[in-house]
Structure formats: structure tokens, C-alpha cells
C-alpha positions as CSV (number, residue, x, y, z in Angstrom):
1,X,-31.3,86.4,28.7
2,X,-31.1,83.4,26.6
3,X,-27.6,83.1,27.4
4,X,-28.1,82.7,30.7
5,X,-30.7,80.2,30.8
6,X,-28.8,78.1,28.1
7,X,-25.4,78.5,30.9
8,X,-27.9,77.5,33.9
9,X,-29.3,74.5,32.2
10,X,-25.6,73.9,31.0
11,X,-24.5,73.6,34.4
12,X,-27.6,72.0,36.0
13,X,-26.7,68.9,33.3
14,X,-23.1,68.8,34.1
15,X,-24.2,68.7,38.3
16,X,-26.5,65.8,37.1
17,X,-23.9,63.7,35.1
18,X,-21.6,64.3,38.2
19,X,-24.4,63.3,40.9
20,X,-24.5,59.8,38.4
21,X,-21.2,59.4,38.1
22,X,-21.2,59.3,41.8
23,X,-24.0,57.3,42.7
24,X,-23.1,54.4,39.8
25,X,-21.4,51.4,42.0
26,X,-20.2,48.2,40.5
27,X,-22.7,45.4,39.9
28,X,-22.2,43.0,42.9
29,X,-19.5,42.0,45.2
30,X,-19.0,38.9,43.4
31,X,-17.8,40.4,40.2
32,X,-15.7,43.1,42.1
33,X,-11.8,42.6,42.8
34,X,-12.1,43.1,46.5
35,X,-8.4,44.1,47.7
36,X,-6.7,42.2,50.8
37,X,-4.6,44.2,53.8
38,X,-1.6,43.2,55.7
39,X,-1.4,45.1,59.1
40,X,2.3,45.8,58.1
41,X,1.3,47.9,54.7
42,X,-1.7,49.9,57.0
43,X,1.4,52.3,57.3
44,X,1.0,53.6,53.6
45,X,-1.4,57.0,52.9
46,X,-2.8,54.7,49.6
47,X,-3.4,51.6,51.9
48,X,-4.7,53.2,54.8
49,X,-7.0,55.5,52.5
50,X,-8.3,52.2,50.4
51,X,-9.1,50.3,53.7
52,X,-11.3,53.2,54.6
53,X,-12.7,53.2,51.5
54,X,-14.0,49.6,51.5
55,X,-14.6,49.4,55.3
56,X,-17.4,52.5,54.5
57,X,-19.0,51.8,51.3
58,X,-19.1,48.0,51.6
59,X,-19.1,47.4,55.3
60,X,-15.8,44.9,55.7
61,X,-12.2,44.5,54.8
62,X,-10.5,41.7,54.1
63,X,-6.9,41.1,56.1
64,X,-4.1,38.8,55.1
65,X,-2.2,38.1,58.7
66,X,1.2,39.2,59.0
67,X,3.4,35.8,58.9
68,X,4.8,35.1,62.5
69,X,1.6,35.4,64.1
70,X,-0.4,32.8,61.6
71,X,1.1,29.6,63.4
72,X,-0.6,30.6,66.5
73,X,-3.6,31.2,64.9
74,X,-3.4,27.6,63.9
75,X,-2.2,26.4,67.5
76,X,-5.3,28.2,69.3
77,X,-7.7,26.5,67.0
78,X,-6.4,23.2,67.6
79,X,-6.3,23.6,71.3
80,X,-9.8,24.8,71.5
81,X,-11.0,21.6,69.3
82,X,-9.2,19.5,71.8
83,X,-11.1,21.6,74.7
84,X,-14.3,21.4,72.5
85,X,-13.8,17.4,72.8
86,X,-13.6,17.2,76.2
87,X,-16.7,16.0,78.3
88,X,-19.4,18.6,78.6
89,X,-19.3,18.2,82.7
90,X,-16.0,19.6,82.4
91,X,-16.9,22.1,80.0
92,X,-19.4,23.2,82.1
93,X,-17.2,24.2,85.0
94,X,-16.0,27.4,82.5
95,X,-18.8,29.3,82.2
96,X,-18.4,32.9,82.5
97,X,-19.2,34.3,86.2
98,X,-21.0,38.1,86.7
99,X,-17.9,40.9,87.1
100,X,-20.1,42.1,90.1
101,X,-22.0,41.3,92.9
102,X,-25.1,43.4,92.3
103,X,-25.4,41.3,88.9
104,X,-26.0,38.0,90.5
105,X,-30.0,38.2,90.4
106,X,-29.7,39.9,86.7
107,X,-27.9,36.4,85.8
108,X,-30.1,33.6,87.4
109,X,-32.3,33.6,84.2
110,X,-29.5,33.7,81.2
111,X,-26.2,33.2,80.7
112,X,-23.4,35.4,81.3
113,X,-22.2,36.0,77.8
114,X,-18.5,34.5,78.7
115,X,-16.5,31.8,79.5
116,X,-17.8,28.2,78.1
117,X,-21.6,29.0,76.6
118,X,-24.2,26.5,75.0
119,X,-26.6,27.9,72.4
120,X,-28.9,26.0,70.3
121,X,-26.1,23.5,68.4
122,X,-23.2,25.4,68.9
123,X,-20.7,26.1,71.8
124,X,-18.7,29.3,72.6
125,X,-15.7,29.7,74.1
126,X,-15.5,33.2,74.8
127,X,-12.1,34.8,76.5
128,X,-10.6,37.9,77.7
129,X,-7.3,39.0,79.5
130,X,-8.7,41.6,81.8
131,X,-11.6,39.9,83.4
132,X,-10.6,38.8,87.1
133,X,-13.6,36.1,87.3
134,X,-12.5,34.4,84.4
135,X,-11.3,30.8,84.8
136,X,-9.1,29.7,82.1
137,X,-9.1,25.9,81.2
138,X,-6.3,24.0,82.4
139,X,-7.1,21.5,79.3
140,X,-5.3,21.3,77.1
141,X,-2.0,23.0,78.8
142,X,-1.1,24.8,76.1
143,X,-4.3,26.9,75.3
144,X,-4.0,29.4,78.2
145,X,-0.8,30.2,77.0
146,X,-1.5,30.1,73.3
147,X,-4.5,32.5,74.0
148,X,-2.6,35.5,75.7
149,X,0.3,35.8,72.8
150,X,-2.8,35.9,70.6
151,X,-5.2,38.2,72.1
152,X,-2.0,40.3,72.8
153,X,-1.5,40.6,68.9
154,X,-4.7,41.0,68.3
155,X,-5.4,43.9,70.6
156,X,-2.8,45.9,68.9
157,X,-3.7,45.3,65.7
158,X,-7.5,46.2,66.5
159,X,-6.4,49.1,67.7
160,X,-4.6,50.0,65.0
161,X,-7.5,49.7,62.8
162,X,-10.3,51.3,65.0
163,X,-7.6,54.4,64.9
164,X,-8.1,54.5,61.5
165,X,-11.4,54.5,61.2
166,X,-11.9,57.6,64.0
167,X,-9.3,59.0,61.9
168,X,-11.8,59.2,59.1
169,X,-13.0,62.9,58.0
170,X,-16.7,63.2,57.5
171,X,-17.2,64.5,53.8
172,X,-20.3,66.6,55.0
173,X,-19.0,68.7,57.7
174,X,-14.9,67.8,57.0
175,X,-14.4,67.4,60.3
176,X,-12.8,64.0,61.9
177,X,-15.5,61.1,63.0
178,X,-13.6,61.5,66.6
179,X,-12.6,64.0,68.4
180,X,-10.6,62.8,70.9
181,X,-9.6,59.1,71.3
182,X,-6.4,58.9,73.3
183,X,-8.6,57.8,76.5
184,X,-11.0,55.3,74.7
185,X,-7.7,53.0,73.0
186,X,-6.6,52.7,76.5
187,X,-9.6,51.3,77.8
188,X,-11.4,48.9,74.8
189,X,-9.2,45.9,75.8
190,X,-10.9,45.5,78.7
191,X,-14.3,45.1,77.0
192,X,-12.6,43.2,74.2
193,X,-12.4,39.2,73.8
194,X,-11.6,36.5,71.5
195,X,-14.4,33.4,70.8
196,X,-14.1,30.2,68.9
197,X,-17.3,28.9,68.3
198,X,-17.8,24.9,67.5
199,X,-20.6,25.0,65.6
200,X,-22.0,21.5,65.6
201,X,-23.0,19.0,62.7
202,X,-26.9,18.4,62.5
203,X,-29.2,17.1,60.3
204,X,-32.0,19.2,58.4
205,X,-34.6,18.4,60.9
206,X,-33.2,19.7,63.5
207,X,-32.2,23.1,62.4
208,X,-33.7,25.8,64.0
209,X,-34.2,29.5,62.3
210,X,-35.2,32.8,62.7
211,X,-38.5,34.2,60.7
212,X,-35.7,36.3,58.6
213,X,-33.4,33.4,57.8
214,X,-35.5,30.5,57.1
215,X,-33.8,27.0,56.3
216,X,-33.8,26.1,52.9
217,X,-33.4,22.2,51.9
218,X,-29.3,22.7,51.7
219,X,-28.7,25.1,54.4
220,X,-29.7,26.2,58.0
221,X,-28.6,29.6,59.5
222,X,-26.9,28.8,63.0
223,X,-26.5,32.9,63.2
224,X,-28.9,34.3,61.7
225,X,-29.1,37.7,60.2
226,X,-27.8,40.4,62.8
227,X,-25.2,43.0,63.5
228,X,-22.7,42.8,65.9
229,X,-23.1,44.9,68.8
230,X,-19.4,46.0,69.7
231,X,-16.7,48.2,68.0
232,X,-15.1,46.1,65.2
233,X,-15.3,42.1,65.2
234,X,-12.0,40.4,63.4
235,X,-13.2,37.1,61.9
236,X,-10.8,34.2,60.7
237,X,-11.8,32.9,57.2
238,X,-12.8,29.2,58.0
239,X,-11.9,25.8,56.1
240,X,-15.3,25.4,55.9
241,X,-17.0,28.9,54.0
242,X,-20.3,29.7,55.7
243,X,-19.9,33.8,56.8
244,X,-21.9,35.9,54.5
245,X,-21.9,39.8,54.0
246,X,-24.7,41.7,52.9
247,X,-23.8,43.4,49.5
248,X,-24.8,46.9,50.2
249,X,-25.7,47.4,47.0
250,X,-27.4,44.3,45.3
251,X,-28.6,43.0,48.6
252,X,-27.4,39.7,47.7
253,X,-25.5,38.2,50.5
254,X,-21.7,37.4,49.3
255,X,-19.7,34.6,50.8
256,X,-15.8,36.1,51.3
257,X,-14.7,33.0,52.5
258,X,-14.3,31.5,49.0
259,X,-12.1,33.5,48.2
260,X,-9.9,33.9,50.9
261,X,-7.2,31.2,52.7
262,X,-8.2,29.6,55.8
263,X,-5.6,30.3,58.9
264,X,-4.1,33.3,57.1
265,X,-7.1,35.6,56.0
266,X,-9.5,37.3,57.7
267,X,-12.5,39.9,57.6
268,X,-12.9,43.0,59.6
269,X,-16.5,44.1,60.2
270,X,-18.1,47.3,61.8
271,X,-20.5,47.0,65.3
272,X,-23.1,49.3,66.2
273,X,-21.0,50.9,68.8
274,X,-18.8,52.6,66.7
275,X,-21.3,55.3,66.0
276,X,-21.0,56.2,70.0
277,X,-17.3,57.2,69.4
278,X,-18.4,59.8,66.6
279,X,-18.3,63.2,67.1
280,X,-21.9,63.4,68.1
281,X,-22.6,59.9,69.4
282,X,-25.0,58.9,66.9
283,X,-23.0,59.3,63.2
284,X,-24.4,57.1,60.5
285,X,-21.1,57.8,58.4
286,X,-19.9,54.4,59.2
287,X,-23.1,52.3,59.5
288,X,-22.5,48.3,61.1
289,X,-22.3,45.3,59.0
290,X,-25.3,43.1,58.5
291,X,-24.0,39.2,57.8
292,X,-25.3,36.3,58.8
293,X,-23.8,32.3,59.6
294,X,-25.3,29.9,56.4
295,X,-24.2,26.0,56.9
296,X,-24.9,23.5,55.2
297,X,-26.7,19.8,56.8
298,X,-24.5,17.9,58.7
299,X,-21.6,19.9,58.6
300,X,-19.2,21.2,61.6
301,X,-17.6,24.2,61.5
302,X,-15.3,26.3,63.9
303,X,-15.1,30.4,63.7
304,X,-12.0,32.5,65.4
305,X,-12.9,36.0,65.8
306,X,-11.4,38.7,68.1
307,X,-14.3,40.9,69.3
308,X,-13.5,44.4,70.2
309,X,-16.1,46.4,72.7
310,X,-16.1,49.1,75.6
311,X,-15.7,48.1,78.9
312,X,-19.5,47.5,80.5
């Protein structure tokens, strides 16, 4: 009898040690050696299973771009600056326009999240290549054409990495986090866009916050704390480091930008529509990434990011 309560106990230790071995995490993201991607090497079984790894437990991935398409990258942003500069009047003559007609009242009392935008002290300039209202800006020349061999590379890739995540197995039923997919990667382009956002120098007393992300007397938050409401948001690392990521462990918030190159590197980041392409609709396997915008006084700042949703 003895035996067998000195084996249960035996084993009961052993499942513990196990369950602790598990659940012990590294300190903080800051003193972790956080791996970088190249969409070229997301071909390898080791790659492809380390980018899942990191893009479940900690939320975000960080992507070196694959060389020939990192001068565009640098073109676009220099044309949008140049568009950014011009005369707000003329600005103004880009906003986004409701898909349909039945929308026209919904829109009298906000903005139509495309097209030129003004918010608080920053400016958007949000595009797509399947909207049929948009207008492109004929200022400078060469951004329309800049933007559609961008967005084109960026839609592949995108789609290359939300097919890995639905690829993903669930450890607690070992089934995959999608069923079926084929339909959906043929249709998230057209809900998809890519937004440079100038966001604009002020001094401290003119920041503005939310209760959650109150100004402190070196920094304002011009996006406060939230999570992205699409698929997967792509996010060029900036010359000027302000993007931070919740450590979903410490709770610190860790700035990847300092360690990453502008124009070349970027950070891939989960929405809260990702959970509808599960299985069941509602999966918290993958959950989104909480981050936040923190800029110092009196600085500008411009943010690239490729923003990948379904078709509304």
C-alpha cells in the first residue's frame, strides 16, 4: 500500500516540476534575444515554427525586408513627406469617400476612416488598391506609382504570414486554428491598406491623452494604448523609436524599435479579427497585441504600416 502512495506522490511531484518548467518565461523582453525573419527563410520548418512561436507567446515578430523591395520602402516615405508638406486645402481634397450610397448619412458626423484624415496632431494617409472611390494624389507624381509596387509586395507577403498563422495546430484539441482558408486569402486584399501617418511635433502643453496613457513630463501618447482591430498590422521600425509592445509577461511595455534598423526592419502584430478566422470564431489561442504610440515633446515622427483586414 505504501508503495503505491510513495509512486503517486512520485509522480504527482514530477507533473508539478513539469507544470513549472512550463510556466517559467524569461525575465523581460529587454533582456531576451528576440530573433528577426526574412520573408525569404519563412520557407524553413525551424523558421516558420519559431515565428509562430514568438508571434503567440509574445504577441509580435520582428521582420528584416527582403533586399529589392527596401528602396521602395524608402521612396514611399519620401513621397508621402512631400505630400504631407503640401497645403492642407489640397490635402483636404483626398479624404476617403463612403464605398456606398446607403452610407452617406452614417458619414455626416465622422470621418470615413480613408483617404487623407486629421486626428488630434497627426495626419493619415490611408490607401488601398481595390477601393473604386478612392482618389489617389497626383502630388508628388511618383507616389501613386510607388504605392501599388508596394502594396503589391506587401499583400503577398501578408498573406504569406496570416497562412501561417491559420496553419497553427491548437495544443488543446490538435486540431488546426482554421479550417478552411482558401476563400478568405482571396478576399483580405480588398479590406487591406497601407497608412503613413505624420505625426506632428508639439509642445508638452498641448498633448492630449487618454485616462490610460497619461503624459508624463518627457512624453505624450499620440496612440494611446489599444489593439488593432484587423487581421495582422505590418509596421516599419521608424528613425525615430516611439512603438511600444506590451511584455506579456512583465507588463512593462518594451520599445523594439531600438533595436531594430529603420527602412529595413519591421514588426508584425496580431488584430482582434484574427480570432473570427479560428475554428470556432472566437479562439483565444492567438490573442491581439496591446501596444501603444509614446513620443517624446516636440518631436515629429512618420509610421509605414501595411494593415491587413476583411472586406466590410
Amino acid at each position: 500500500m505504501w508503495e503505491y502512495i510513495a509512486a503517486g506522490v512520485s509522480i504527482a511531484v514530477v507533473l508539478y516540476l513539469l507544470s513549472q518548467k512550463r510556466n517559467k518565461r524569461r525575465s523581460s523582453l529587454s533582456q531576451t534575444n528576440i530573433p528577426k525573419f526574412r520573408v525569404s527563410d519563412l520557407d524553413q520548418p525551424d523558421k516558420v515554427a519559431l515565428f509562430r512561436k514568438w508571434m503567440i507567446e509574445e504577441g509580435f515578430v520582428v521582420i528584416t525586408l527582403d533586399d529589392e523591395i527596401q528602396p521602395v520602402v524608402t521612396d514611399y516615405i519620401k513621397y508621402s513627406r512631400e505630400f504631407f508638406a503640401e497645403d492642407i486645402e489640397y490635402k483636404k481634397g483626398f479624404k476617403g469617400q463612403p464605398k456606398y450610397k446607403d452610407e452617406l448619412d452614417m458619414y455626416k458626423e465622422r470621418q470615413v476612416n480613408k483617404g487623407f484624415l486629421v486626428l488630434d496632431h497627426k495626419e493619415f494617409l490611408k490607401l488601398s488598391l481595390t477601393d473604386p472611390t478612392q482618389k489617389m494624389p497626383d502630388r508628388p507624381e511618383q507616389l501613386g506609382g510607388t504605392f501599388k509596387v508596394l502594396c503589391e509586395n506587401w499583400e503577398g507577403m501578408m498573406k504569406k504570414f496570416l497562412k501561417i498563422m491559420l496553419d497553427t495546430t491548437e495544443p488543446e484539441t490538435g486540431k488546426p486554428y482554421s479550417k478552411d482558408y482558401s476563400a478568405i486569402m482571396e478576399f483580405v486584399g480588398m479590406g487591406s491598406s497601407v497608412s503613413i501617418i505624420d505625426y506632428h511635433a508639439i509642445p508638452k502643453n498641448e498633448a492630449k491623452y487618454a485616462s490610460s496613457d497619461k503624459a508624463t513630463d518627457d512624453n505624450h501618447f499620440p496612440s494611446a494604448t489599444h489593439f488593432d482591430t484587423g487581421l495582422l498590422t505590418f509596421i516599419m521600425c521608424s528613425s525615430v523609436p516611439a512603438l511600444q509592445i506590451q511584455d506579456r509577461v512583465t507588463k512593462e511595455w518594451f520599445m523594439p524599435e531600438k533595436i531594430c534598423t529603420p527602412g529595413r526592419d519591421a514588426f508584425l502584430i496580431i488584430g482582434t479579427k484574427l480570432k473570427l478566422l479560428s475554428s470556432n470564431g472566437a479562439s483565444k489561442f492567438i490573442p491581439p497585441t496591446l501596444h501603444r504610440v509614446c513620443l517624446p515633446y516636440e518631436t515629429q515622427r512618420n509610421s509605414l504600416l501595411y494593415f491587413m483586414d476583411l472586406p466590410t
